[in-house]
N, C-alpha and C positions, 0 to 999 in steps of 0.2 A: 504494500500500500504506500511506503514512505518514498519508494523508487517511482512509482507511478507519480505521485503528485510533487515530486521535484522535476520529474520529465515535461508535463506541463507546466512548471513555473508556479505553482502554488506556495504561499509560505504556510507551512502548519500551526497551529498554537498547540504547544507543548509545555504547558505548566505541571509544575509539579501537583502530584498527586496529592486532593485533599485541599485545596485553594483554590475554591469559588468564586473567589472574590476578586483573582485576576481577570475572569472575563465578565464578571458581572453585570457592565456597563453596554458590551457589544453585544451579550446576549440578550438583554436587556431590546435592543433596538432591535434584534431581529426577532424577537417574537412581537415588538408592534408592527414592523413590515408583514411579515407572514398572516398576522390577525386583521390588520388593517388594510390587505391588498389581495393577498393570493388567495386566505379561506374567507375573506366576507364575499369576494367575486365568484368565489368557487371554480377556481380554475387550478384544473388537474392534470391538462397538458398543455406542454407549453416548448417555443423555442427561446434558444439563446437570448436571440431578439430581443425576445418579450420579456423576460426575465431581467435583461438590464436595463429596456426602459421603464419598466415597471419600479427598479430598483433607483433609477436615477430622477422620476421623476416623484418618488417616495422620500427620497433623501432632501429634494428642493422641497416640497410639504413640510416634511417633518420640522426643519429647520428655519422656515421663511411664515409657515402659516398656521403651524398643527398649535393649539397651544397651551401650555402645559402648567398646571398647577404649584408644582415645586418651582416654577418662575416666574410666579407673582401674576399666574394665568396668560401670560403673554408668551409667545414663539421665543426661538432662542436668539436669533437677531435680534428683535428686539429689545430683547432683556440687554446682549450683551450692548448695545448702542446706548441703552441708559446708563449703561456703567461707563462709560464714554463721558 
């Protein structure tokens, strides 16, 4: 598995065993993309394609418009432009 996905250029995450708390942020965001795009659309097949526009135009949302209680109910541009 770890020769296959160095072959395509993938970087793994490899924390140590029992440290949740390393990816807790990115998992974090991919269970709202997955909840928020793929199972509320209910889309079970898909290409490439679709998957990274799906991802890139999830990413501009998440960050420009989606908005979020832990920041003062406003998107995360926003918030950080008031700390500006």
């Amino acid at each position: 598995y770890q020769i296959d996905v160095k072959t395509k250029g993938i970087t793994m995450c490899m924390s140590r065993k029992g440290t949740h708390a390393d990816n807790a942020s990115i998992e974090s965001f991919h269970s709202s993309l997955k909840s928020e795009t793929f199972y509320l659309n209910s889309i079970n097949r898909t290409t490439t394609a679709i998957v990274e526009r799906t991802v890139k135009e999830y990413i501009y949302y998440y960050n420009n418009i989606r908005i979020q209680t832990k920041l003062n109910s406003q998107s995360p541009i926003s918030y950080r432009q008031l700390a500006v």
